[in-house]
C-alpha positions in Angstrom: 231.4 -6.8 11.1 229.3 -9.1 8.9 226.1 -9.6 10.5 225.3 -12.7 8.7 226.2 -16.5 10.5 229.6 -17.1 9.0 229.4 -19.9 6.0 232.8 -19.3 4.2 234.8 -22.7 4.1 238.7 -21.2 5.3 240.9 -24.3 4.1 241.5 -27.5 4.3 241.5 -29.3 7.9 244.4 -32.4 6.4 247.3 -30.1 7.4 250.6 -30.9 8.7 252.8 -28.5 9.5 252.1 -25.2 10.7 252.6 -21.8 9.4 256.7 -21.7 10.4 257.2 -25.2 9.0 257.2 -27.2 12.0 254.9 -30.5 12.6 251.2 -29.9 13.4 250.8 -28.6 16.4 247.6 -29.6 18.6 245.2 -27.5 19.0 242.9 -26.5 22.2 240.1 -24.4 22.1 237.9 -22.5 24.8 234.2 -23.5 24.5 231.7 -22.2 27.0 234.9 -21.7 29.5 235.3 -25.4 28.8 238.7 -27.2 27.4 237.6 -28.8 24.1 240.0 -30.3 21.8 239.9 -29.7 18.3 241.6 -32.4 15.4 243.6 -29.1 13.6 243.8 -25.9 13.1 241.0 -25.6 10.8 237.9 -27.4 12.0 234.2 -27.5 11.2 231.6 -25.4 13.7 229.9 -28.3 14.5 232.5 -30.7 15.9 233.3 -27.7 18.2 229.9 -27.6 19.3 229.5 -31.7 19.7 232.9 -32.0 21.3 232.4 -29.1 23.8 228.2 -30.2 24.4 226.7 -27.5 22.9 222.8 -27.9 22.6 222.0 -28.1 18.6 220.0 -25.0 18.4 222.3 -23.0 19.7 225.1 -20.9 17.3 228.9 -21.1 17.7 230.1 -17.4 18.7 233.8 -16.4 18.2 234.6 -13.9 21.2 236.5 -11.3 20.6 237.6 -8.0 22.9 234.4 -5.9 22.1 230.8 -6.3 22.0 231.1 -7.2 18.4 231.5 -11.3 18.1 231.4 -13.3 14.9 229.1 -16.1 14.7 229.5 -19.4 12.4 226.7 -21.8 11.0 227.3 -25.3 11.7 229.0 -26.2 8.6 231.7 -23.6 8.4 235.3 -23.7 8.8 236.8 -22.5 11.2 240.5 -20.7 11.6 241.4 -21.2 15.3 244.7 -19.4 14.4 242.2 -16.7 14.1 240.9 -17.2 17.6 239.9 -20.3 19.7 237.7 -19.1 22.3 234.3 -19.5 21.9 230.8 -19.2 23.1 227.2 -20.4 22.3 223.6 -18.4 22.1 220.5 -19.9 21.4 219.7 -19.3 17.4 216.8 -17.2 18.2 217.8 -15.3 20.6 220.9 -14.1 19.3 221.2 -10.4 17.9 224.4 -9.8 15.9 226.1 -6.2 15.9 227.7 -3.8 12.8 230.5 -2.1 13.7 234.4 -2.6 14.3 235.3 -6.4 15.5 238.2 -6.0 18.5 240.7 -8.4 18.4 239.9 -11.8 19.0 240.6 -13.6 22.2 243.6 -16.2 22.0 243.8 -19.5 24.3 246.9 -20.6 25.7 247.3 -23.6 27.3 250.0 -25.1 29.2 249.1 -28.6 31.1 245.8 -28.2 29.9 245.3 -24.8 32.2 244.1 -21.7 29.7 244.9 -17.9 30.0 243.6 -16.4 28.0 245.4 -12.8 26.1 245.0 -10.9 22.9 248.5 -10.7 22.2 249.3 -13.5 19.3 253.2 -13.8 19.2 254.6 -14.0 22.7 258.4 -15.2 23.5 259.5 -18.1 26.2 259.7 -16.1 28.6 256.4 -14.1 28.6 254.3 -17.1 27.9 256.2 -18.5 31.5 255.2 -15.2 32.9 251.6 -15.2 31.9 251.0 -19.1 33.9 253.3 -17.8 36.7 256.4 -20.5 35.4 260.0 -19.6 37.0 262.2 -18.6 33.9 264.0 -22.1 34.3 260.6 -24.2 33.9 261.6 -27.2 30.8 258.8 -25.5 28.4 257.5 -28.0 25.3 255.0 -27.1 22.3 252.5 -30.1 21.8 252.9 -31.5 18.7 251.9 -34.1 16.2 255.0 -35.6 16.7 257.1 -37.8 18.4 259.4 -35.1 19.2 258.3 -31.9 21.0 259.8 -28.3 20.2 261.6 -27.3 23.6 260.6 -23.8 23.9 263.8 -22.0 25.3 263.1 -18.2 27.4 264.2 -16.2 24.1 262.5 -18.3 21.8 259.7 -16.5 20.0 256.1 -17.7 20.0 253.9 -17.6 17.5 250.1 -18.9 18.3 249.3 -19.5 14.6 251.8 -22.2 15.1 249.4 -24.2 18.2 248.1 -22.7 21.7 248.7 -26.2 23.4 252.3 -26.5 25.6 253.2 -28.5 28.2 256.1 -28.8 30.8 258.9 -31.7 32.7 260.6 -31.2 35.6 264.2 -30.7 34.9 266.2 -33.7 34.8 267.8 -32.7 38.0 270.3 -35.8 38.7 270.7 -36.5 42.8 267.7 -34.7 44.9 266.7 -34.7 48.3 263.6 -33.0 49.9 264.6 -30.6 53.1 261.8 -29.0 55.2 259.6 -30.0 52.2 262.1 -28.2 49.2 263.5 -30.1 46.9 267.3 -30.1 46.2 269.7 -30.9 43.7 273.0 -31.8 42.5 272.8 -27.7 41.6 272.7 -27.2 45.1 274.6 -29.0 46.7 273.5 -32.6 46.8 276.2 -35.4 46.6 276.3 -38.6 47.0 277.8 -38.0 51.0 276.9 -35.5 52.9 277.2 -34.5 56.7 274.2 -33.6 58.8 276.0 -29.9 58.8 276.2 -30.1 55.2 272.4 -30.9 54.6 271.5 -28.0 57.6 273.6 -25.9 55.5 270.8 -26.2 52.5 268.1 -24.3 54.6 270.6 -22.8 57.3 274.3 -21.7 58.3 273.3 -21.5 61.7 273.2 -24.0 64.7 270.3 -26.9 63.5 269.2 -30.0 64.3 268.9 -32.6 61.6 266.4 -35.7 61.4 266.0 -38.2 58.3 262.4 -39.0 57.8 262.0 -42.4 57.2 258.7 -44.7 57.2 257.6 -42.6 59.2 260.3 -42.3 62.1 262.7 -40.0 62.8 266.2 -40.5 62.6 268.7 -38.1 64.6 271.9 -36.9 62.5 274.5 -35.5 64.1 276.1 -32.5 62.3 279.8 -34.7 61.8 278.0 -37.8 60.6 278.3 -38.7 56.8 274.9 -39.9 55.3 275.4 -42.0 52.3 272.3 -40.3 49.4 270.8 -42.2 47.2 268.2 -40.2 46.0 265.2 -39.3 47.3 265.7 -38.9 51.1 264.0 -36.8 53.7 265.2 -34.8 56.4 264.0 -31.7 58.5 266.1 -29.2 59.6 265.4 -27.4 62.6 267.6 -24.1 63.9 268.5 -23.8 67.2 267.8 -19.9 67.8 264.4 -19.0 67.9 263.4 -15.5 69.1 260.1 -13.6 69.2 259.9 -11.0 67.9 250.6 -10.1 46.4 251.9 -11.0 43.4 249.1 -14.5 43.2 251.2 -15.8 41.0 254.5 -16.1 42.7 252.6 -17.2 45.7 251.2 -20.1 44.0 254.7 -21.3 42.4 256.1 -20.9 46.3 253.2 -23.2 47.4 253.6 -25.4 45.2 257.1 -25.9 46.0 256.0 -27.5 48.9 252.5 -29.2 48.4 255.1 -31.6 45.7 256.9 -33.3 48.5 253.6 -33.5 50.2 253.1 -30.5 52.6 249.3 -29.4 53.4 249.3 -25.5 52.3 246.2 -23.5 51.5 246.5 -20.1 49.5 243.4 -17.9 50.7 242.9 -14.8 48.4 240.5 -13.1 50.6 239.4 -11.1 52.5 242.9 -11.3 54.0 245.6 -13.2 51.4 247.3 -15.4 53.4 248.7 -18.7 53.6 247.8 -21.6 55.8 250.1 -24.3 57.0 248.1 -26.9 57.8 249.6 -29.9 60.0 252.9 -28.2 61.4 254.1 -30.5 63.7 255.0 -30.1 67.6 258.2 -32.1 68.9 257.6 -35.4 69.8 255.6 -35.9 73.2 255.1 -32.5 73.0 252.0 -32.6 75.9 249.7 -29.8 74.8 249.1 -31.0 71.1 250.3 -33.3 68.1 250.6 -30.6 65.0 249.2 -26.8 64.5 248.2 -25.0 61.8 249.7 -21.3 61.2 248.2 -18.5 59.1 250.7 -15.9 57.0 249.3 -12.9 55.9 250.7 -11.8 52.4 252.4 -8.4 52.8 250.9 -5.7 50.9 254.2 -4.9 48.5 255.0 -8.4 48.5 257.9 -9.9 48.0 259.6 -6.4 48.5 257.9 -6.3 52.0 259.2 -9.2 54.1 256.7 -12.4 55.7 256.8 -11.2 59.2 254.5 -12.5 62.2 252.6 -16.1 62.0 248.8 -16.5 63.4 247.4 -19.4 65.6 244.1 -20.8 65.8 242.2 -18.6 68.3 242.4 -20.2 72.0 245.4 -22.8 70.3 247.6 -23.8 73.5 250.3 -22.1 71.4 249.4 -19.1 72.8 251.8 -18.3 75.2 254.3 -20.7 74.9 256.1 -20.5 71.7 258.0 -17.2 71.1 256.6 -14.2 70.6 253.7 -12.1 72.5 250.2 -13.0 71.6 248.2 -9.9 70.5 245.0 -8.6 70.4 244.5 -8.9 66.4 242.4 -11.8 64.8 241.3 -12.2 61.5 239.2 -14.7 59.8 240.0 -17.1 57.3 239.4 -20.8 56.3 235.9 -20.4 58.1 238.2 -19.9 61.7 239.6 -17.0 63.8 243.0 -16.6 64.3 245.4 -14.6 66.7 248.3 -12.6 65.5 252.1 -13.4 67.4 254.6 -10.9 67.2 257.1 -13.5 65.5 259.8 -11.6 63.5 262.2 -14.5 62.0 263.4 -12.0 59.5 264.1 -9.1 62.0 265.7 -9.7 64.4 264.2 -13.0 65.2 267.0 -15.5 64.2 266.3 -16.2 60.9 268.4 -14.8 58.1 267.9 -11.0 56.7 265.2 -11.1 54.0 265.9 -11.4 50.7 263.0 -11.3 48.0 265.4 -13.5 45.6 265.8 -16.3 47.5 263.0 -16.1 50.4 259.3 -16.0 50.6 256.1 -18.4 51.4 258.1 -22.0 50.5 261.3 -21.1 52.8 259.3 -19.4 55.7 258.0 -23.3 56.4 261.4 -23.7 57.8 261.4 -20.6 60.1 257.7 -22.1 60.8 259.0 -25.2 61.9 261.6 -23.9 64.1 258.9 -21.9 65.4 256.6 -24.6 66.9 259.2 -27.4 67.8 260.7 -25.1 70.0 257.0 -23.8 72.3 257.6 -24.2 75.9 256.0 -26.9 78.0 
């Protein structure tokens, strides 16, 4: 590379359309591992450094995949088509290196959360892969302009064109929320339903329904017609109950649930697992109000099935709802907890695993079935 502090001016920074003649995207840029806007494309050194607080004697670095970064002086011009992730070294204490520049590291942002890659043109559907989006996530590029660019699975995506993108829920019509999953018109939602109907959304075995409303809970029979307006809560609870880590997937699961207000915790280590915090016992249930139950994440997960549940060591759990207590504990969330042999998905009453359609958001339900049915 050029050893010398970059001075070259690259262009003009009045632009308004991007390389593929759409309108101007904005533009993000990694500074310090700091979010730091930028006006365009092609900005001066030194408003990245003031925007993103870098000290005055320090130098603006370009990173790039190698040991061999370029540097700009204060009053360049920078191309963040070129790369937009950045760091600073004091002026005097940095040494630049000759030799071959790797490619430079590339910024993507989607709701103002960066990954970073090397790769500059992705498609819809990689750039959903990358942040961990399901394939039918409502995908926009940020632009200077009243009117977004939906960005559809196939579309191709070119970085030169802006890193920033943001997303919308789908406009989904009629929704309810069921064991704290949210469903649609796509589902099944209509504007009547029976309490069988609603149990149907989780289960197509005997349930229990309840509406959830200010705080009470309302009994539906299976044959009675609720009238949905939109936005209702119910629990289902099956009557059977027996005894018996791909991050990213796991985080789209938990989020299913922490939307409509569940409590979940996603613990990467030293055991993944996820904690359900707040489960709640049936009412006047003596021993206690609510639990929280540990999952560990299968190894080949979602290929290998959720199976078994952990209590809180010495929880009055133990015991009482299905399932043997055994001697394994682990650690996690800064508590032990106690392994139950509790197989919904063999065996155990719940429906045969399927990695398409099951995993950490639908096992709440088997969880909830669980605990409501412990034994006094």
């Amino acid at each position: 590379m050029d050893t010398q502090i970059h001075t070259q001016t690259v262009g003009s920074a009045e632009e308004t359309t991007t390389p593929h003649c759409q309108p101007a995207s904005k533009w993000l840029t990694r500074v310090n591992d700091q979010n730091v806007h930028a006006p365009s494309r092609r900005v001066k050194a030194q408003v990245l450094k003031d925007q993103g607080g870098v000290p005055a004697d320090h130098v603006l670095v370009r990173d790039h995949e190698s040991q061999h970064d370029v540097p700009f002086a204060d009053d360049a011009e920078v191309d963040l088509a070129q790369g937009n992730v950045f760091f600073s070294v004091r002026r005097c204490e940095y040494e630049a290196r000759g030799g071959c520049v790797g490619p430079a590291k590339l910024a993507l942002f989607i709701d103002d959360v960066a990954e970073i890659t090397t790769r500059p043109d992705q498609t819809g559907r990689t750039l959903r892969e990358l942040f961990g989006l399901s394939i039918s996530t409502r995908l926009f590029r940020d632009l200077e302009s009243p009117r977004d660019e939906v960005i559809a699975p196939n579309a191709p995506v070119h970085f030169a064109d802006g890193p920033a993108f943001y997303t919308r829920r789908a406009e989904t019509g009629l929704s309810i929320t069921v064991n704290k999953q949210t469903f649609t018109e796509t589902d099944g939602v209509k504007r009547e339903m029976t309490g069988r109907e609603i149990a149907n959304l989780i289960t197509d075995q005997p349930a229990e329904v309840k509406r959830l409303k200010g705080g009470a809970e309302i009994p539906v029979k299976l044959e009675e017609t609720v009238k949905i307006e939109g936005c209702e809560e119910f629990e289902v609870i099956r009557c059977n109950v027996k005894g018996g880590c791909e991050a990213s997937r796991i985080e789209r699961e938990v989020a299913k649930l922490r939307e409509n207000g569940a409590d979940i915790l996603f613990v990467s280590g030293p055991t993944p697992a996820v904690i359900y915090r707040g489960i709640k016992t049936r009412p006047g249930y003596l021993h206690l109000a609510q639990t929280d139950v540990l999952v560990p994440v299968p190894s080949a997960y979602p290929g290998s099935m959720l199976d078994g549940a952990y209590l809180p060591q010495g929880s009055p759990l133990l015991g009482r709802v299905e399932g043997n207590p055994q001697g394994t504990t682990i650690h996690a969330d800064g508590r032990a907890w106690q392994l139950v042999s509790y197989h919904p998905h063999n065996g155990g009453g719940g429906p045969a695993w399927n990695p398409s359609r099951h995993g950490f958001h639908s096992y709440y339900s088997e969880l909830l079935v669980w605990v409501q049915r412990a034994r006094e």
